[in-house]
Z-matrix of the N, CA and C atoms (Angstrom, degrees):
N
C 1 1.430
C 2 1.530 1 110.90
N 3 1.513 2 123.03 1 -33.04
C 4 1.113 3 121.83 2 -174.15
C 5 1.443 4 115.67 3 -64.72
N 6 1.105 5 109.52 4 -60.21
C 7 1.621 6 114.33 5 -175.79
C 8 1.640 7 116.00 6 -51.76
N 9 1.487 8 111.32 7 -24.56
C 10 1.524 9 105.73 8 170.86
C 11 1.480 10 105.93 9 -75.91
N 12 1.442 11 110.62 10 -53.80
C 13 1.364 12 105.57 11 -172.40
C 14 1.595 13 105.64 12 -35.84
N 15 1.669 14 116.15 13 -81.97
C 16 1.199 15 119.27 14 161.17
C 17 1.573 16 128.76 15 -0.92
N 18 1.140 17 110.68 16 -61.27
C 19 1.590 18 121.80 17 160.15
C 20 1.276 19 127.33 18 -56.44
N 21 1.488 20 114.69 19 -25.41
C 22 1.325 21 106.96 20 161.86
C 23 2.075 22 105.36 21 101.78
N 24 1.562 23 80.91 22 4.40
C 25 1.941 24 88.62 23 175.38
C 26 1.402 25 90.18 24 -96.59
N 27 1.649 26 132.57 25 90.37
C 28 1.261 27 120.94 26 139.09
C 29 1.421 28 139.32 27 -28.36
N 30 1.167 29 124.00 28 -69.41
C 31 1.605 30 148.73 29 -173.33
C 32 1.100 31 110.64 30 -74.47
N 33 1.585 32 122.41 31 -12.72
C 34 2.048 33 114.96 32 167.44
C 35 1.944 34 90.26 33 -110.57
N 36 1.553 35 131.49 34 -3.81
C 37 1.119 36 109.88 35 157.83
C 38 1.563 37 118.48 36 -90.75
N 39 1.078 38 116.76 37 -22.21
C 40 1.694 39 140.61 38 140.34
C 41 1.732 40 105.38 39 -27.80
N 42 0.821 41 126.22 40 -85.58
C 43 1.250 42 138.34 41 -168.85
C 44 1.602 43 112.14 42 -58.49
N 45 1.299 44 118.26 43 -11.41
C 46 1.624 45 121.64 44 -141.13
C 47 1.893 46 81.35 45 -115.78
N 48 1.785 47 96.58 46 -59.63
C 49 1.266 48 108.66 47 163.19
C 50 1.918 49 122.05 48 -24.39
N 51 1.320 50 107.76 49 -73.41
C 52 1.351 51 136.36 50 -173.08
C 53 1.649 52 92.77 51 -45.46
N 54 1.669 53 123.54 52 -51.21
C 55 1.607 54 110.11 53 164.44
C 56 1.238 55 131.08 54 -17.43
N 57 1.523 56 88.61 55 -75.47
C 58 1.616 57 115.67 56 172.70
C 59 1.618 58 126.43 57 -23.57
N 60 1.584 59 97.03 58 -56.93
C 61 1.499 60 106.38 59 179.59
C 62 1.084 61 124.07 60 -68.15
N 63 1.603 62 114.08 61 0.20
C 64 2.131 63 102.98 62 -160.94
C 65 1.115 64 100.62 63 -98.52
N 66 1.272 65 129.72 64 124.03
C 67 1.291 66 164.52 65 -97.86
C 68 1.552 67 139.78 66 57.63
N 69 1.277 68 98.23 67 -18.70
C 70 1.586 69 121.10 68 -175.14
C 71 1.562 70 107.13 69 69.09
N 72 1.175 71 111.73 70 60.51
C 73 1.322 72 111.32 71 162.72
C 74 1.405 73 138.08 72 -41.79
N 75 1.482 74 138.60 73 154.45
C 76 1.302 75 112.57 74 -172.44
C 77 1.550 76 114.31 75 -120.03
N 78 1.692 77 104.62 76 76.96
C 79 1.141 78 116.78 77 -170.48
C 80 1.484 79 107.77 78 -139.59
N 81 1.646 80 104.36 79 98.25
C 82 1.653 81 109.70 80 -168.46
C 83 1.204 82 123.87 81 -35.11
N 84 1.883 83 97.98 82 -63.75
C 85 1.511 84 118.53 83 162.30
C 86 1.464 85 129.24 84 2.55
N 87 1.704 86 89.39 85 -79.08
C 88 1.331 87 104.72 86 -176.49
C 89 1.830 88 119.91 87 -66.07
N 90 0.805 89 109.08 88 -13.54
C 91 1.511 90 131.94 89 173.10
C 92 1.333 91 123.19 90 -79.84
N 93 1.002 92 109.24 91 -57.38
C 94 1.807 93 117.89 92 149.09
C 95 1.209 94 121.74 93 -54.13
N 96 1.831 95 128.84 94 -34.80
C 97 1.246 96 114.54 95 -160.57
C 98 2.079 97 91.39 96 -94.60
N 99 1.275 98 111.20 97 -9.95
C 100 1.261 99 109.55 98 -176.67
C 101 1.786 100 101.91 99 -80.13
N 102 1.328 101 116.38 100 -41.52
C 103 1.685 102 116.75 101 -168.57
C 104 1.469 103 98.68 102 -63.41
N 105 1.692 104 117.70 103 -29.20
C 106 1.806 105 108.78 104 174.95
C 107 1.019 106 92.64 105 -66.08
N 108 1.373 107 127.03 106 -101.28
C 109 1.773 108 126.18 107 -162.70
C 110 1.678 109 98.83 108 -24.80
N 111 0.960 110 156.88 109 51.10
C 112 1.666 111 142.77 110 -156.86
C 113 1.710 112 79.55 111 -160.82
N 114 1.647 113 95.61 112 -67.67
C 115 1.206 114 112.29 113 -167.63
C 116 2.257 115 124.23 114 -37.74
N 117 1.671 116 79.99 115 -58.98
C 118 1.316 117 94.24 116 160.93
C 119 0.843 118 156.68 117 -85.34
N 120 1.789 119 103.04 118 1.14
C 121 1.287 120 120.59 119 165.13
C 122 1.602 121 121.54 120 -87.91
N 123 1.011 122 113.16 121 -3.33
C 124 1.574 123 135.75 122 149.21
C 125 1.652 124 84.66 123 103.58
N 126 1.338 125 131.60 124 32.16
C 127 1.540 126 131.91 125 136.00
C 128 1.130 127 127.01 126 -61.81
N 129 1.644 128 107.79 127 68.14
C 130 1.645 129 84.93 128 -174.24
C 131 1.321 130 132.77 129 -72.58
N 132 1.391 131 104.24 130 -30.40
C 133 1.919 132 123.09 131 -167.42
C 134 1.209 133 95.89 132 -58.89
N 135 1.488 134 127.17 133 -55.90
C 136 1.882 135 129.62 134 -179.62
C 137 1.511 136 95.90 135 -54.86
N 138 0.899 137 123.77 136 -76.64
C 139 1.181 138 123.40 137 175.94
C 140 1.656 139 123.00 138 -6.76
N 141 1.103 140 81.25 139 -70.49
C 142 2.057 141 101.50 140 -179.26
C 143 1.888 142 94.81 141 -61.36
N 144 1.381 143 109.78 142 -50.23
C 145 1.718 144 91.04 143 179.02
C 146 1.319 145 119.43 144 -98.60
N 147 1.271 146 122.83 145 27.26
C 148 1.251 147 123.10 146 146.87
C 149 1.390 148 134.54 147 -97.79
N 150 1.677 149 107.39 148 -17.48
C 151 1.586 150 126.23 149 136.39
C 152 0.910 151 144.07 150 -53.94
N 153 1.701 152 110.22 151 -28.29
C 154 1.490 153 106.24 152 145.78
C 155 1.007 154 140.28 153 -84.68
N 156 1.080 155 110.88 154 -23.76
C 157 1.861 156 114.94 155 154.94
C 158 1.387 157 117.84 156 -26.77
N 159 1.370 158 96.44 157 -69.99
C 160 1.473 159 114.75 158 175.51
C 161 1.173 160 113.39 159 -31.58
N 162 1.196 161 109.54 160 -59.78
C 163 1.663 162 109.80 161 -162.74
C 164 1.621 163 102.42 162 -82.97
N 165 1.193 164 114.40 163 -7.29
C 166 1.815 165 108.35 164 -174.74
C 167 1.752 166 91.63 165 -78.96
N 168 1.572 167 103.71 166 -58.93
C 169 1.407 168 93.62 167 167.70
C 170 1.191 169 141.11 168 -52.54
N 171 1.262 170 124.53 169 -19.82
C 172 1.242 171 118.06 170 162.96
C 173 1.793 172 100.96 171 -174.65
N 174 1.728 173 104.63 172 142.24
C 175 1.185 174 126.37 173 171.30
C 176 1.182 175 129.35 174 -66.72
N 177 1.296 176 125.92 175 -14.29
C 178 1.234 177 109.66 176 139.75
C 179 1.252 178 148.88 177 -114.59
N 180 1.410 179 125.25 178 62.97
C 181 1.216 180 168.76 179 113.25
C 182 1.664 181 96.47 180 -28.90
N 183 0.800 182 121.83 181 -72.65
C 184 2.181 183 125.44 182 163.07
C 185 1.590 184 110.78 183 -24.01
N 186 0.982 185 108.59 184 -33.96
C 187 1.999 186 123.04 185 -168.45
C 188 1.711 187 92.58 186 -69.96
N 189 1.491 188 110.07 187 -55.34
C 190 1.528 189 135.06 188 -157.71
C 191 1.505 190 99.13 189 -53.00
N 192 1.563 191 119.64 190 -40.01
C 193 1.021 192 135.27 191 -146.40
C 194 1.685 193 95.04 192 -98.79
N 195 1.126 194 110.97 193 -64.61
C 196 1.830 195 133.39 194 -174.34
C 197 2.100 196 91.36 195 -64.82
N 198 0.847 197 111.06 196 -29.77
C 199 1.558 198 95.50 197 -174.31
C 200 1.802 199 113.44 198 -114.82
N 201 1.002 200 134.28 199 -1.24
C 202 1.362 201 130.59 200 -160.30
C 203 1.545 202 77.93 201 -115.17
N 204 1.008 203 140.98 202 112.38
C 205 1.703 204 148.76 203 167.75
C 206 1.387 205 89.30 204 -109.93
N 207 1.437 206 132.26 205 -51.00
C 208 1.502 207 109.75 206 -170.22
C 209 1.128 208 133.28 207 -60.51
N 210 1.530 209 95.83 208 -14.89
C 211 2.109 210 99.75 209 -166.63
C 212 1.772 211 80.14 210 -86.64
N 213 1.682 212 89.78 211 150.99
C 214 1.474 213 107.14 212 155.79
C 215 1.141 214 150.85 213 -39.61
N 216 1.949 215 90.72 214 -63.84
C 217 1.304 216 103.19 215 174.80
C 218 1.638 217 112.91 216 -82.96
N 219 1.274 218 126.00 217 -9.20
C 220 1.230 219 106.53 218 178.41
C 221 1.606 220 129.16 219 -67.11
N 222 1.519 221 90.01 220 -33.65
C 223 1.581 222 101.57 221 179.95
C 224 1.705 223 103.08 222 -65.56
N 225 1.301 224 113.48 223 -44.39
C 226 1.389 225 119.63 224 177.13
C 227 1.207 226 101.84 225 -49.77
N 228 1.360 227 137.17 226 -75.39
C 229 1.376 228 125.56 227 -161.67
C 230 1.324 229 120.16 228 -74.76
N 231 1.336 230 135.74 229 -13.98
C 232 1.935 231 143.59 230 159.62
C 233 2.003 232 89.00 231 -67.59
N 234 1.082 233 129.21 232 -32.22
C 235 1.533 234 113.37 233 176.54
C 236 1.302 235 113.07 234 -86.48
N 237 1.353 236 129.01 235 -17.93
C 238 1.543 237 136.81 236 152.58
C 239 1.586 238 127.23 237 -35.15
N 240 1.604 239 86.35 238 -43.59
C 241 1.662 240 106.45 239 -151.17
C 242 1.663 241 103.46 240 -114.36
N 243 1.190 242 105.40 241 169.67
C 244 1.428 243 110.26 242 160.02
C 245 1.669 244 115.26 243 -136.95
N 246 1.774 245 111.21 244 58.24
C 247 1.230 246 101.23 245 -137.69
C 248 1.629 247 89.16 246 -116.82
């Protein structure tokens, strides 16, 4: 997933991501790092419920959001949400 992100292919690290999850694994991380690639791939709705995942799984997933101002999509997706 990284190297696409990196590359700048959102929506096939989006998609690659979305693998990952089927089962619903219980790994915030990965849940969060899929709703960015989501985010910027102009998915927003996945996006928004793959952010909450995140945060159901774990609370601090909230930190990610309140402290990462530089990344893009983070600010994008805390202005999505009211979560």
């Amino acid at each position: 997933m990284r190297p696409l992100y990196e590359a700048g292919d959102y929506r096939e690290a989006a998609d690659r991501g979305r693998e990952r999850l089927a089962g619903d694994p219980p790994y915030a991380d990965l849940f969060y790092n899929v709703a960015c690639c989501e985010s910027l791939a102009g998915q927003k709705d996945r996006a928004i419920a793959h952010l909450r995942r995140a945060i159901e799984l774990s609370e601090r997933t909230r930190s990610f959001l309140e402290g990462d101002r530089s990344e893009e999509h983070t600010s994008e997706l805390q202005s999505l949400t009211n979560l």
